[in-house]
PDB file as gemmi writes it, atoms N, CA and C in Angstrom:
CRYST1    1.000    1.000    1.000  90.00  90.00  90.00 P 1                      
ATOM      1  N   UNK A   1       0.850  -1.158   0.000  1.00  0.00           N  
ATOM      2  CA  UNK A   1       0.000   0.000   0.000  1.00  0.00           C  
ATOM      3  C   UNK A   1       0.902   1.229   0.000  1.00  0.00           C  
ATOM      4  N   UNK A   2       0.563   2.427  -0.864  1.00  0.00           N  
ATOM      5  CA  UNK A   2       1.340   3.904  -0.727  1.00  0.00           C  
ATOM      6  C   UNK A   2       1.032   4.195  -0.059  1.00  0.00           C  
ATOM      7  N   UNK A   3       1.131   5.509  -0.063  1.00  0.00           N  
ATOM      8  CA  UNK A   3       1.306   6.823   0.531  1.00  0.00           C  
ATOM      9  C   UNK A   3      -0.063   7.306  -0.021  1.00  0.00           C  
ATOM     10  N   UNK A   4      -0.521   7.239  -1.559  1.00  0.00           N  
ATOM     11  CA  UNK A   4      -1.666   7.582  -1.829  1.00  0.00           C  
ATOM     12  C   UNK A   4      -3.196   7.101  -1.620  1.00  0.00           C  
ATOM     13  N   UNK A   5      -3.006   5.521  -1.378  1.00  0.00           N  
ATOM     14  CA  UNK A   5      -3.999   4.579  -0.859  1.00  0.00           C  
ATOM     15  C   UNK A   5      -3.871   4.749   0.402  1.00  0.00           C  
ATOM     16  N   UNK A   6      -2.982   5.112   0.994  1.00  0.00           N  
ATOM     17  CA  UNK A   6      -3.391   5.627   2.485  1.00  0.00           C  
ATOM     18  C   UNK A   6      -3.998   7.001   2.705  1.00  0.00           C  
ATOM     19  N   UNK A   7      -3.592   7.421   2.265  1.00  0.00           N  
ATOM     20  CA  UNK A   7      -4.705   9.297   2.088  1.00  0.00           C  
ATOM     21  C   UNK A   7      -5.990   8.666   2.253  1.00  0.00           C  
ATOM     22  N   UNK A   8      -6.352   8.155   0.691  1.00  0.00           N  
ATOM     23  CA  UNK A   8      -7.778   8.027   0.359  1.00  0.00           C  
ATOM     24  C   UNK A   8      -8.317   7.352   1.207  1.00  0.00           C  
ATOM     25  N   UNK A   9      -7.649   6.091   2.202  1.00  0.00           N  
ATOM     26  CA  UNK A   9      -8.485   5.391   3.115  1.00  0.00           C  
ATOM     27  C   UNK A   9      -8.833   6.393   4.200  1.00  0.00           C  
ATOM     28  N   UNK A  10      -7.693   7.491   4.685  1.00  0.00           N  
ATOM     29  CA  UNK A  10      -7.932   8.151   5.558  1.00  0.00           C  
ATOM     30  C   UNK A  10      -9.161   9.325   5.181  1.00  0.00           C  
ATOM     31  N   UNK A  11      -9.049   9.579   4.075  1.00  0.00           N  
ATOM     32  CA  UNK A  11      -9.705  10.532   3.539  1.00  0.00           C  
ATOM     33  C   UNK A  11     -11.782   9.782   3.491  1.00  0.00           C  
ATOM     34  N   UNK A  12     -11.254   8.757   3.114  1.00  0.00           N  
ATOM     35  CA  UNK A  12     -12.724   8.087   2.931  1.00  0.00           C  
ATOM     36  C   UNK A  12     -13.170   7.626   4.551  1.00  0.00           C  
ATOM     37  N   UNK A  13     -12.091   7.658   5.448  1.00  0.00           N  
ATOM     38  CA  UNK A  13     -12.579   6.618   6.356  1.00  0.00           C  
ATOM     39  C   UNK A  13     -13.330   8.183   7.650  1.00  0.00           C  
ATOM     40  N   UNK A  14     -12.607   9.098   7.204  1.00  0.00           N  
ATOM     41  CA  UNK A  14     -12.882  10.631   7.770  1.00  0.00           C  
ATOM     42  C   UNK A  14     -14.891  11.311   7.084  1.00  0.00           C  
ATOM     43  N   UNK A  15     -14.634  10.775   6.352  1.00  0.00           N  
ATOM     44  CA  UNK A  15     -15.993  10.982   5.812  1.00  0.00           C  
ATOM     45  C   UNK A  15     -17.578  10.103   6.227  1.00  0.00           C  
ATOM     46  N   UNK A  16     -17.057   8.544   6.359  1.00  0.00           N  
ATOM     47  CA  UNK A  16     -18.253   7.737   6.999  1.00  0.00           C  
ATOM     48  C   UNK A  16     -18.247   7.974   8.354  1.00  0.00           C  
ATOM     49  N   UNK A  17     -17.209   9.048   9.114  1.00  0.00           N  
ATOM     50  CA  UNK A  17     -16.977   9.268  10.804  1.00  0.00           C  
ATOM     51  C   UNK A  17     -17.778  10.310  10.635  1.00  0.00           C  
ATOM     52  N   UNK A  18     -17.408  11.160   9.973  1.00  0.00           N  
ATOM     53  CA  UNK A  18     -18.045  12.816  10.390  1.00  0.00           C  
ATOM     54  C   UNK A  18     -18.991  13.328   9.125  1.00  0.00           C  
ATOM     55  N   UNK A  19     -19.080  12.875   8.365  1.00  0.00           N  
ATOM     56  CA  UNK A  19     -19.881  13.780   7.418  1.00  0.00           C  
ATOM     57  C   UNK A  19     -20.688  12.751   7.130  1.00  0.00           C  
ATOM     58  N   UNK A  20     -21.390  11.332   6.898  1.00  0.00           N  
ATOM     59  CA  UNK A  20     -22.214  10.329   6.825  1.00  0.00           C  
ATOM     60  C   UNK A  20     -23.422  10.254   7.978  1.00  0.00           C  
ATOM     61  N   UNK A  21     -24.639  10.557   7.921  1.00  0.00           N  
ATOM     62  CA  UNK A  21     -25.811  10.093   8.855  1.00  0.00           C  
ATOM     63  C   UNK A  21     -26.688   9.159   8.385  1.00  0.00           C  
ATOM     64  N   UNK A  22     -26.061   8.295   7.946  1.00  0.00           N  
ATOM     65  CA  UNK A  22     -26.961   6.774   7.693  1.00  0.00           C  
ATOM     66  C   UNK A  22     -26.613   5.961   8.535  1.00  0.00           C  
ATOM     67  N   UNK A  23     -27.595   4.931   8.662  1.00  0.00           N  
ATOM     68  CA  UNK A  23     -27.809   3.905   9.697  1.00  0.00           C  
ATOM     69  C   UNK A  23     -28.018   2.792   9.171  1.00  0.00           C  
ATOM     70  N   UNK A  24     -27.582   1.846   9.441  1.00  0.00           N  
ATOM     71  CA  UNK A  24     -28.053   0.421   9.174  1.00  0.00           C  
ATOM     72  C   UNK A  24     -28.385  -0.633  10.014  1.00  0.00           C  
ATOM     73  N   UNK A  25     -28.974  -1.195   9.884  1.00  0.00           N  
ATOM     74  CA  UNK A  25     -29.067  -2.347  10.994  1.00  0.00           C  
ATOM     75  C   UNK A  25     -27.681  -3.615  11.485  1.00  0.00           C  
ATOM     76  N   UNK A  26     -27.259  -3.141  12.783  1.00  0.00           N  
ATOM     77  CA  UNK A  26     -26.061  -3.829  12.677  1.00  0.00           C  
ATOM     78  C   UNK A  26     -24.955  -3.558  12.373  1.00  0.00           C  
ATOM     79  N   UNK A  27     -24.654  -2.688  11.740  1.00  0.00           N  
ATOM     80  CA  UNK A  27     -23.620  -1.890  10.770  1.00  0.00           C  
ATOM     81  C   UNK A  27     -22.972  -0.716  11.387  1.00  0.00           C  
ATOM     82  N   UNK A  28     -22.264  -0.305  12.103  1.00  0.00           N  
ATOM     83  CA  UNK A  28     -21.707   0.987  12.452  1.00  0.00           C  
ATOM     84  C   UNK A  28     -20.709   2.030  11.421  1.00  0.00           C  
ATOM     85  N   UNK A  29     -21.350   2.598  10.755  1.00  0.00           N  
ATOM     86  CA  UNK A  29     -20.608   3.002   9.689  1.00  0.00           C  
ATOM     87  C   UNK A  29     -18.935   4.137   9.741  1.00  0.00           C  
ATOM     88  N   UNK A  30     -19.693   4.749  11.042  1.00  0.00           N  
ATOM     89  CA  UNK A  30     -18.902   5.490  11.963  1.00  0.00           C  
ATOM     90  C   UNK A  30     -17.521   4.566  12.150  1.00  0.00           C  
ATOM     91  N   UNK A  31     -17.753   3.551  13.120  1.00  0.00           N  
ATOM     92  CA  UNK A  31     -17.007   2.357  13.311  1.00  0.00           C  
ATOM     93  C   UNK A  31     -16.065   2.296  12.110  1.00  0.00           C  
ATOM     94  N   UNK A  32     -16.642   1.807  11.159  1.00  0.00           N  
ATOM     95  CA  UNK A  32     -16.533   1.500  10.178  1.00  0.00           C  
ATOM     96  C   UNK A  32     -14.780   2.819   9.285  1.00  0.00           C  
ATOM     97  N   UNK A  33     -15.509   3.990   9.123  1.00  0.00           N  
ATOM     98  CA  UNK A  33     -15.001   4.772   8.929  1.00  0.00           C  
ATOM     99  C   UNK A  33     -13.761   4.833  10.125  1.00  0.00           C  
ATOM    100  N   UNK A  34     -13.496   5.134  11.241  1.00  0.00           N  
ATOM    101  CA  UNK A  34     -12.158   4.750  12.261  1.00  0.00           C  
ATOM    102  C   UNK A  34     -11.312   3.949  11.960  1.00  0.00           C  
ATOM    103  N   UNK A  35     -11.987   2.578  11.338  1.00  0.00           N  
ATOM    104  CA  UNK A  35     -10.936   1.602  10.650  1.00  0.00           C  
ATOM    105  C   UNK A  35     -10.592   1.891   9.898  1.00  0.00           C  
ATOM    106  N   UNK A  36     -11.160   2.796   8.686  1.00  0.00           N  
ATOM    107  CA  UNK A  36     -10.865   3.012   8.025  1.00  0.00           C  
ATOM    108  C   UNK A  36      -9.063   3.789   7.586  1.00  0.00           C  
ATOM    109  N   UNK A  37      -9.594   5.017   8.779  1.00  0.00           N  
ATOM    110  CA  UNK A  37      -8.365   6.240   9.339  1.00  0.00           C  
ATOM    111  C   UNK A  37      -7.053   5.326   9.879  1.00  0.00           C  
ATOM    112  N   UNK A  38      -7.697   4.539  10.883  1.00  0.00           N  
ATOM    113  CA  UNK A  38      -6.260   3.671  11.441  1.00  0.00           C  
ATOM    114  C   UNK A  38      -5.656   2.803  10.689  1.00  0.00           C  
ATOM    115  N   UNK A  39      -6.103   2.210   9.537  1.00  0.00           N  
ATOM    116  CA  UNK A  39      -5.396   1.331   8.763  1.00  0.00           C  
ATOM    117  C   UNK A  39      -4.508   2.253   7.647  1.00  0.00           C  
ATOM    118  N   UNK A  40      -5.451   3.511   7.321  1.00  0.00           N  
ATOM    119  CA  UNK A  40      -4.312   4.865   6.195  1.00  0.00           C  
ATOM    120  C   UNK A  40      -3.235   5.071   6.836  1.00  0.00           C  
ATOM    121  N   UNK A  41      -3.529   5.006   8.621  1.00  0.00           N  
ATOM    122  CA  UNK A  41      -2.238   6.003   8.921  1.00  0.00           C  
ATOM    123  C   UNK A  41      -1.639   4.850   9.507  1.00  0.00           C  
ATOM    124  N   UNK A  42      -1.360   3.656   9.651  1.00  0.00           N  
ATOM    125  CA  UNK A  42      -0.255   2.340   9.928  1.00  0.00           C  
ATOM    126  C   UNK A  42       0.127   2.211   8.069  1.00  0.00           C  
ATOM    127  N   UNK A  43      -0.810   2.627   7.182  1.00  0.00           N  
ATOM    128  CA  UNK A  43      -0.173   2.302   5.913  1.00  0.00           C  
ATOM    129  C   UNK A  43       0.546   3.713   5.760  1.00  0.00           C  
ATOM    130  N   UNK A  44       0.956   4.827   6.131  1.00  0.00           N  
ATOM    131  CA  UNK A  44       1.241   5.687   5.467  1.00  0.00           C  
ATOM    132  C   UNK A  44       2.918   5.606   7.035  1.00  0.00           C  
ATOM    133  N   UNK A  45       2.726   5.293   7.789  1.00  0.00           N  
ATOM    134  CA  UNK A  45       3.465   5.019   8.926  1.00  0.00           C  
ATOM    135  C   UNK A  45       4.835   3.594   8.040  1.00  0.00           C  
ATOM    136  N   UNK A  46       4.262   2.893   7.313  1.00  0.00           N  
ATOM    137  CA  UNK A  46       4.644   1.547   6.929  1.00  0.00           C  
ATOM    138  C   UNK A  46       5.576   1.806   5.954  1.00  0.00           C  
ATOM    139  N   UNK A  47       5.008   3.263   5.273  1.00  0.00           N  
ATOM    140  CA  UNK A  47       4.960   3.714   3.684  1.00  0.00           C  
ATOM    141  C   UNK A  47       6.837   4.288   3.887  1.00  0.00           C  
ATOM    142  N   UNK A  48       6.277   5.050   5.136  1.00  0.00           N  
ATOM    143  CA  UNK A  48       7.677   5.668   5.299  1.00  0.00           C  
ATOM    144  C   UNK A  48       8.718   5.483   5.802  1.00  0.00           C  
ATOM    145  N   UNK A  49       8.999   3.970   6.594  1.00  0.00           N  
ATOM    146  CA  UNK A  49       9.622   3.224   7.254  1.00  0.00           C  
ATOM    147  C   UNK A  49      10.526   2.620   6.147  1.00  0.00           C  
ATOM    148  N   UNK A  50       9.702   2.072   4.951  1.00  0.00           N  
ATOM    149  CA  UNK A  50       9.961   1.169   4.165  1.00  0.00           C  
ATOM    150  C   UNK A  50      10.866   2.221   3.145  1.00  0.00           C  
ATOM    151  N   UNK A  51      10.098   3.485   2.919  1.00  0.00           N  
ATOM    152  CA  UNK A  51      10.915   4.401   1.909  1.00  0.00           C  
ATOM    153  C   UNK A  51      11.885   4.716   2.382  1.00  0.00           C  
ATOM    154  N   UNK A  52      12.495   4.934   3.564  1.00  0.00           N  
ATOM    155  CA  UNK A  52      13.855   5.385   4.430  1.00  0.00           C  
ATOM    156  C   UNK A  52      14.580   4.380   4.327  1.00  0.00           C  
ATOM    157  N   UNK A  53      14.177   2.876   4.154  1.00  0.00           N  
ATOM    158  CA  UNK A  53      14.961   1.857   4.253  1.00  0.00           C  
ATOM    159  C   UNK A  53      15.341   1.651   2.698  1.00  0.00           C  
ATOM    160  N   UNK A  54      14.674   1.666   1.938  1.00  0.00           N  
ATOM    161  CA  UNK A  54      15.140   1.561   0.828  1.00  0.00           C  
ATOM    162  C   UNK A  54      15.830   2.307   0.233  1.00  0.00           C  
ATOM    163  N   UNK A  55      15.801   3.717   0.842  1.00  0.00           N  
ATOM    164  CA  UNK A  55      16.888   4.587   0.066  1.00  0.00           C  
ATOM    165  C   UNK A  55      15.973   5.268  -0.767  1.00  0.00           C  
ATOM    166  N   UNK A  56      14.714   5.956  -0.714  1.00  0.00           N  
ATOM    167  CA  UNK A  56      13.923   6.494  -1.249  1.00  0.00           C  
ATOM    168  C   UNK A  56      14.494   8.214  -1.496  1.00  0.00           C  
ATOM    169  N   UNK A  57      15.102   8.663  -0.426  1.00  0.00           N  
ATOM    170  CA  UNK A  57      14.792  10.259  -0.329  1.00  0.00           C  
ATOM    171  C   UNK A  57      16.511  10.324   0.407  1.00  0.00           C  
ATOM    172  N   UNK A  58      17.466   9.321   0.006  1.00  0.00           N  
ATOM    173  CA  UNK A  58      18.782   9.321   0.221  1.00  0.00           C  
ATOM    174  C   UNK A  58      19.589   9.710  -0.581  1.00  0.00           C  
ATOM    175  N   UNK A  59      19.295   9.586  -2.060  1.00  0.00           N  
ATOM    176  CA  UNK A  59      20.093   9.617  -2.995  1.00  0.00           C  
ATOM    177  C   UNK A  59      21.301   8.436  -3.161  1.00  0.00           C  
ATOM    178  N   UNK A  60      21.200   7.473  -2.461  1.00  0.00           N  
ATOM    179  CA  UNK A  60      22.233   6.434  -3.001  1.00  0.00           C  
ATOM    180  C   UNK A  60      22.548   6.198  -4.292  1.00  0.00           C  
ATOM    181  N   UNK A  61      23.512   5.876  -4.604  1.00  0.00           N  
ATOM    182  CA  UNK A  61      23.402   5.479  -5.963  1.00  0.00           C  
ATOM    183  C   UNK A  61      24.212   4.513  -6.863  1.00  0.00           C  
ATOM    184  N   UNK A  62      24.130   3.374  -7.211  1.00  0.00           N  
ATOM    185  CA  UNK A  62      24.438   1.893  -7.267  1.00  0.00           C  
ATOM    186  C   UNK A  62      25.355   1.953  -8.679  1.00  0.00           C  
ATOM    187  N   UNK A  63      26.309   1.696  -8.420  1.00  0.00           N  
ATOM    188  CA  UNK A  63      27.112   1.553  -9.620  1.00  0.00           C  
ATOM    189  C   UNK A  63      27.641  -0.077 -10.097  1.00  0.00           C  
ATOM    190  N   UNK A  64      27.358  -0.414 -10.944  1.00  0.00           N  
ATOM    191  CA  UNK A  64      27.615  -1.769 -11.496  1.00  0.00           C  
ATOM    192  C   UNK A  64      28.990  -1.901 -12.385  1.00  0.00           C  
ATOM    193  N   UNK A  65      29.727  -2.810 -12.313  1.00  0.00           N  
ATOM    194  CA  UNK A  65      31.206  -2.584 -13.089  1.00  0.00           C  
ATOM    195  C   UNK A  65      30.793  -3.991 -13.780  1.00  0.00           C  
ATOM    196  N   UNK A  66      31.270  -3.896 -15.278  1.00  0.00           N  
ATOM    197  CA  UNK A  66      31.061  -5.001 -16.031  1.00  0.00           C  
ATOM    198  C   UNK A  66      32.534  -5.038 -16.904  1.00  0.00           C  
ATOM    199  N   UNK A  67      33.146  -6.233 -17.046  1.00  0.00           N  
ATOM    200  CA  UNK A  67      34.273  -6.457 -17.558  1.00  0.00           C  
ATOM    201  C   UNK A  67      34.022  -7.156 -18.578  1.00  0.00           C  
ATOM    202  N   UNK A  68      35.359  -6.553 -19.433  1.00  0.00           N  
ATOM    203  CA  UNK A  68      35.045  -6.570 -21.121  1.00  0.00           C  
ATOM    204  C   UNK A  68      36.720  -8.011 -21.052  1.00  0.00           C  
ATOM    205  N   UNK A  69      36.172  -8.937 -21.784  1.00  0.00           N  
ATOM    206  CA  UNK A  69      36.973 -10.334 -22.244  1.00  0.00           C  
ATOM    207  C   UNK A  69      37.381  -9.566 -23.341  1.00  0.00           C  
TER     208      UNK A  69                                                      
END                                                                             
């Protein structure tokens, strides 16, 4: 998951919390929407752990040597 699929979950999951007044039977949409927020921001938490480790925003830069027979 990105950085951008985590927005939108947060972004979507912010919307069935606070701006949604439907009800269902059984269904907490509210609920629903919180999971939503906490799973964007462990993916956007994940996003950036993983990009620091890889050398995302380091500038490393990999040089390969190939020898000529």
């Amino acid at each position: 998951m990105g950085i951008g699929v985590s927005i939108l979950l947060i972004a979507v999951g912010a919307i069935l919390t606070w701006a949604v007044h439907f009800h269902l039977g059984g269904v907490s949409i509210h609920l629903i929407g919180v999971i939503l927020m906490v799973v964007g921001a462990i993916g956007i938490l994940l996003s950036l752990i993983f990009w620091s480790s890889w050398g995302g925003a380091t500038g490393r830069r990999r040089t390969v040597v190939q020898d000529e027979y």
